[in-house]
C-alpha positions as CSV (number, residue, x, y, z in Angstrom):
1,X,91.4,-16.9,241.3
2,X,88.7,-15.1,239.4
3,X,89.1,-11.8,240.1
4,X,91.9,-10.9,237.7
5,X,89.4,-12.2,234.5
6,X,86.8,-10.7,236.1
7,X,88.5,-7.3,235.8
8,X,89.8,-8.0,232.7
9,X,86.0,-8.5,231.4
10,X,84.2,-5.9,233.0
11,X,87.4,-3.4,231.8
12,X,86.9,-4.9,228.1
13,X,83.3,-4.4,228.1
14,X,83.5,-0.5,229.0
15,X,85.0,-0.3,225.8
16,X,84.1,3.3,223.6
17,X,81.4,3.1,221.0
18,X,80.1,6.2,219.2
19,X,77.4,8.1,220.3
20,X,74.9,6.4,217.6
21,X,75.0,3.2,218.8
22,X,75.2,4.3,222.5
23,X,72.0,5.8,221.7
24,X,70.1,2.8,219.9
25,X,71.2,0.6,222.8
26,X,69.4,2.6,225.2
27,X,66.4,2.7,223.0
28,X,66.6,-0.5,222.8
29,X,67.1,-1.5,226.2
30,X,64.0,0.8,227.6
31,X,61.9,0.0,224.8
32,X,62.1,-4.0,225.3
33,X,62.3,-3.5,229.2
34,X,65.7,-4.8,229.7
35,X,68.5,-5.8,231.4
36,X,71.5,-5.0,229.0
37,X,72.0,-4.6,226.0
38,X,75.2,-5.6,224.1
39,X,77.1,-4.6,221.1
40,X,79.2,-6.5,219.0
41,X,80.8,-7.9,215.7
42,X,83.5,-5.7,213.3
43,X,81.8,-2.2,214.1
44,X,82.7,-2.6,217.2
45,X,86.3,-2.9,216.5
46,X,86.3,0.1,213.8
47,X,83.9,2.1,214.8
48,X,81.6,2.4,211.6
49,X,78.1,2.6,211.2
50,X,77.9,1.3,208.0
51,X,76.7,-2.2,207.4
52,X,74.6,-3.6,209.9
53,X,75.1,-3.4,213.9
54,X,74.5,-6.3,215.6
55,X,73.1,-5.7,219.2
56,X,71.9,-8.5,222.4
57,X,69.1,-7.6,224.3
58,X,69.1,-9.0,227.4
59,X,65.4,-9.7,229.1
60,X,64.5,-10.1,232.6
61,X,62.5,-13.3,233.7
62,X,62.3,-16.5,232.6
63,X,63.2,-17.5,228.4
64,X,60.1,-17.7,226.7
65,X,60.7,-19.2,223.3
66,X,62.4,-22.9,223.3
67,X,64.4,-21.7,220.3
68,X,66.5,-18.9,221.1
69,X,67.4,-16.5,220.5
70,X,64.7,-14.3,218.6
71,X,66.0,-12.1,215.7
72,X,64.8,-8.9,214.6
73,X,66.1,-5.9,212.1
74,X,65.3,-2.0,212.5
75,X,66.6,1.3,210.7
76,X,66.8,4.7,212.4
77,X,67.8,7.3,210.9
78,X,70.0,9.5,212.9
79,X,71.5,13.2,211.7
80,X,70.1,12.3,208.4
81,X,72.0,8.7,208.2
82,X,70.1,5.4,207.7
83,X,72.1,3.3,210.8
84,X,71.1,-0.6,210.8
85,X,70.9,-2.8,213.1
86,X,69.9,-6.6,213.4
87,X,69.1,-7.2,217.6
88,X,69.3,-10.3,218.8
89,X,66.7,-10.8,222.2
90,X,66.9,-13.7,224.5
91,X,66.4,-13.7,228.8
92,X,69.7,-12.9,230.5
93,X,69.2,-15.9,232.5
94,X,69.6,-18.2,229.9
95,X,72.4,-16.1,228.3
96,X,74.4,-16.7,231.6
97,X,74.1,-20.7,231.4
98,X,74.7,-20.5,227.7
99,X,77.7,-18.7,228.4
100,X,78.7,-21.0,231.4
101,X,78.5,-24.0,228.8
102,X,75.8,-25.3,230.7
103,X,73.4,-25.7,227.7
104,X,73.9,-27.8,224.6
105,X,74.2,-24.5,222.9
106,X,77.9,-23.4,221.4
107,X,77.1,-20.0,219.7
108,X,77.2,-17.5,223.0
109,X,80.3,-18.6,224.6
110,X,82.1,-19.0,221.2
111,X,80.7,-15.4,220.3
112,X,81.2,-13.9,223.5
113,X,85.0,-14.6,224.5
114,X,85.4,-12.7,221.2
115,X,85.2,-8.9,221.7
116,X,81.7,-7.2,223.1
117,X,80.9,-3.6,224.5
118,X,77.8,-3.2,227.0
119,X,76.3,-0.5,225.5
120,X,73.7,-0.4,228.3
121,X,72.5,-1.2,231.4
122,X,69.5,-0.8,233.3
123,X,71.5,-0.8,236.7
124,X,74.5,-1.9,238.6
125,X,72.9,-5.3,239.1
126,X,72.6,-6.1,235.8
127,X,76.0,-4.7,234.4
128,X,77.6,-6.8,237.7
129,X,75.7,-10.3,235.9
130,X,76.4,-9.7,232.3
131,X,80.1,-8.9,232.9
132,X,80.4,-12.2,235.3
133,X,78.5,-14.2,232.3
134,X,80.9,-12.8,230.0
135,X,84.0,-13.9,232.3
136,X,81.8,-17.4,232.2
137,X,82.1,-17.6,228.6
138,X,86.0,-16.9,228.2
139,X,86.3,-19.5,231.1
140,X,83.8,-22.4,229.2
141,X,86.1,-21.1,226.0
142,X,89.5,-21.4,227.9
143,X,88.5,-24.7,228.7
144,X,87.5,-26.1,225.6
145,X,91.0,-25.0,223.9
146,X,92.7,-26.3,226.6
147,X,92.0,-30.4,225.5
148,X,91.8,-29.4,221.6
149,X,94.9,-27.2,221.3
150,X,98.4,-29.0,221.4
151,X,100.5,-30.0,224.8
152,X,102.4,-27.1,224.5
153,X,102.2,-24.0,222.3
154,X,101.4,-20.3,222.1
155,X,98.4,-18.6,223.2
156,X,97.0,-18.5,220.0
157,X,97.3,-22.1,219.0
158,X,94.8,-22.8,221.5
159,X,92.2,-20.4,220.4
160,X,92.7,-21.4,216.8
161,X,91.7,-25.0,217.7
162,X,89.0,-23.9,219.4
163,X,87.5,-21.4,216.6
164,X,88.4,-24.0,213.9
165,X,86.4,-27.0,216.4
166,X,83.1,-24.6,217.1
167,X,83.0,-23.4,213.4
168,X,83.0,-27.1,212.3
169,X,80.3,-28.0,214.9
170,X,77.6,-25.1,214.0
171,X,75.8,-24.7,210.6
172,X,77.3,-22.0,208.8
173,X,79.4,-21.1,205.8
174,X,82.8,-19.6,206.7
175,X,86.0,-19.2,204.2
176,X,88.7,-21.5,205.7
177,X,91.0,-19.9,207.4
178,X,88.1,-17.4,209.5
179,X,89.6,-18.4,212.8
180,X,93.0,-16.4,211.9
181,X,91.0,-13.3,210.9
182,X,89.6,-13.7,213.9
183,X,92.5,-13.8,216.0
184,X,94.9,-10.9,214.2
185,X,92.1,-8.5,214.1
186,X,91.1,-9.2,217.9
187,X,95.3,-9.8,218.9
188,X,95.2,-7.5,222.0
189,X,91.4,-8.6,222.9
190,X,93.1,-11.8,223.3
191,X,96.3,-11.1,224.2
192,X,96.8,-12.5,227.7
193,X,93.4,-13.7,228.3
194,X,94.0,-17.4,228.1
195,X,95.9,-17.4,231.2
196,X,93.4,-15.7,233.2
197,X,90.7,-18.0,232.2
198,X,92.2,-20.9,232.8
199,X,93.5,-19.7,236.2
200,X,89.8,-19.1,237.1
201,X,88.7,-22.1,235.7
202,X,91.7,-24.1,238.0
203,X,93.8,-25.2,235.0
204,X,97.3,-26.0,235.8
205,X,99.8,-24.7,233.5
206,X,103.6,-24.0,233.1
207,X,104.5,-20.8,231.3
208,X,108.0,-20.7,229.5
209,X,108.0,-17.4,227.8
210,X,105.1,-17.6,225.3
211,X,104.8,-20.6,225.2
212,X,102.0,-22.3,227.8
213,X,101.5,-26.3,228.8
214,X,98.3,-27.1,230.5
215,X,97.8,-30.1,232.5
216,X,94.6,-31.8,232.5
217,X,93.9,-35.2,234.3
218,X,92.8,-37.9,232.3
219,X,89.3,-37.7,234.0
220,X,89.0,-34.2,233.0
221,X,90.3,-34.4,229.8
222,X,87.8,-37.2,229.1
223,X,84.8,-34.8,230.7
224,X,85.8,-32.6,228.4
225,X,85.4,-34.5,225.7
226,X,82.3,-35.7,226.5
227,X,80.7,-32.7,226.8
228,X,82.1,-31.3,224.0
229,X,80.6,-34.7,221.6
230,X,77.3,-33.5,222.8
231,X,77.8,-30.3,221.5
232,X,79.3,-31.3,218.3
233,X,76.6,-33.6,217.7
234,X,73.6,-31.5,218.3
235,X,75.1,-28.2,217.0
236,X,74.1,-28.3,213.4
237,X,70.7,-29.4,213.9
238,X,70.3,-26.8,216.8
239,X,71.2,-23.7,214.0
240,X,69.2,-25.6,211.5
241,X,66.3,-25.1,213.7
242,X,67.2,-21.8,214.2
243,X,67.4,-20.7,210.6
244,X,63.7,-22.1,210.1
245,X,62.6,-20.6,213.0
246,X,63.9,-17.3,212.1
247,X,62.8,-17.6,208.3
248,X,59.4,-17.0,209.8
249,X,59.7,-15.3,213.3
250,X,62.1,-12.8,211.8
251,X,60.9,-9.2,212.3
252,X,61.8,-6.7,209.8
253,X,63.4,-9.9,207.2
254,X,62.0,-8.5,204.2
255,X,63.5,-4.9,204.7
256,X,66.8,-6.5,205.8
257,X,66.7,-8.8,202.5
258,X,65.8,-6.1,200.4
259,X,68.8,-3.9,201.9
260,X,70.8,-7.2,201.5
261,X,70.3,-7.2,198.2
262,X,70.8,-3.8,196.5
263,X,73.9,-3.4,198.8
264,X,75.5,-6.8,197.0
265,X,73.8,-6.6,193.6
266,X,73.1,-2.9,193.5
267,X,69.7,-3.1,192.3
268,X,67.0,-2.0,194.3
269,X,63.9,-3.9,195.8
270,X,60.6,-2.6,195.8
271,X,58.7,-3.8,199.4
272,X,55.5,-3.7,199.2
273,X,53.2,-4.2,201.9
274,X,52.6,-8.2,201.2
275,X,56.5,-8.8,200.4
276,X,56.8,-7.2,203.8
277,X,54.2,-9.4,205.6
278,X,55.0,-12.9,203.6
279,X,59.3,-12.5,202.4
280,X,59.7,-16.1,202.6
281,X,56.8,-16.3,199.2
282,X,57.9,-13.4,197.8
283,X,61.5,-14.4,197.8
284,X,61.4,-16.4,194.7
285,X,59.8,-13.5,192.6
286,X,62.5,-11.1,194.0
287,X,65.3,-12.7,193.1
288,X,64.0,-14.0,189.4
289,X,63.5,-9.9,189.1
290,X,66.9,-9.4,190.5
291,X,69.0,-11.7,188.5
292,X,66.8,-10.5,185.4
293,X,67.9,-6.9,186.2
294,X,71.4,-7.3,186.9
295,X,71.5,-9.8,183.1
């Protein structure tokens, strides 16, 4: 019952990206030693460079840190353009149970049923596991909306629910309403895939036109919930620890901030060599020196 997702993935993550980042994926992934490496967020979709690019390096062998994943933030410059990317590492085994919902972790599956490209490989093996962990997250996803969205509806009353529910659960600022951005930028990524996914993950449902009514069993609708508590309860905290993790293991944060900041304030930060080595204690000095220049 999987094979139509599963063909619906793997065609979704051959998706065309520009040479540039085709090319900073493979560095990536040979530099590190990796699996894959994935590409994602809005550049994907329109094909820009500017901003920042956000990548996933995929490792081999066990996950090392507890908190995952680690962050980092490198500039090339390529044809005399500065390109930018924040890269995201963690093992590719733990990326395939945190897709499959089968750690207390929400951020991968709810990031990856949105779309992705994998902008490299190291071989068939590995493109074969990342586009079956992808298929897992659209499935864990699938699910999910299935007990939150309404009896009956349209495809995209279910993702709403969900996108609205895992926003809710993890700490983060969004502007209400980021689940419809979400879903009328990404229409034909989504168009179609509930179905699929919950035909793979055995979800019963009637189809009358667009509308679609899934039947879930008591039992299941209660495991559901259940395991989605968990989640809700331990999200916050979980990304809480992540932001203090990464306010310290985050290589290349003070270049980042310092491009962060000129690109929204337009004034330009000096890094020296010890705001480069300690940004958390410079930060306070920075910013009084910002918000004195830009008064």
């Amino acid at each position: 019952m999987s094979e139509a997702l599963d063909d619906r993935i793997a065609a979704a993550l051959d998706a065309a990206v520009v040479p540039q980042v085709r090319a900073i994926a493979g560095e990536l992934g040979r530099d590190a030693g990796a699996r894959a490496v994935l590409f994602y967020g809005s550049n994907l979709r329109t094909g820009s460079l500017e901003g920042v690019l956000d990548f996933y390096v995929l490792l081999p062998g066990p996950q090392v840190e507890r908190i995952w994943p680690r962050v980092s933030y490198r500039e090339w410059t390529i044809d005399g353009v500065t390109l930018r990317a924040k890269i995201a590492t963690m093992a590719v085994e733990t990326f395939v149970r945190a897709a499959r919902g089968e750690s207390r972790d929400t951020t991968i599956w709810a990031r990856f049923v949105q779309p992705s490209a994998l902008a490299w490989a190291a071989d068939d093996a590995a493109r074969r596991e990342v586009s079956s962990a992808v298929a897992g997250a659209a499935q864990t996803a699938a699910r999910l909306a299935a007990a939150l969205g309404p009896a009956k509806g349209r495809a995209e009353e279910y993702w709403r629910a969900l996108f609205r529910a895992t926003y809710q659960a993890e700490f983060r600022v969004e502007k209400p309403g980021r689940e419809n951005d979400i879903l009328s930028v990404n229409a034909g990524h989504f168009d179609g895939l509930l179905p699929l996914a919950w035909e793979a993950q055995g979800i019963a449902f009637e189809r009358d036109g667009e509308v679609l009514s899934p039947t879930l069993s008591p039992y299941t609708r209660a495991e559901i919930a259940r395991w989605w508590r968990t989640r809700t309860r331990l999200g916050k905290p979980l990304n809480l620890l992540r932001l203090v993790k990464a306010s310290t293991t985050f290589d290349g944060a003070a270049r980042y901030a310092a491009w962060k900041i000129e690109r929204h304030t337009g004034v330009p930060v000096e890094l020296t060599p010890w705001r480069e080595k300690h940004p958390v204690l410079a930060a306070p000095a920075v910013l009084w020196r910002v918000w004195r220049a830009r008064k």
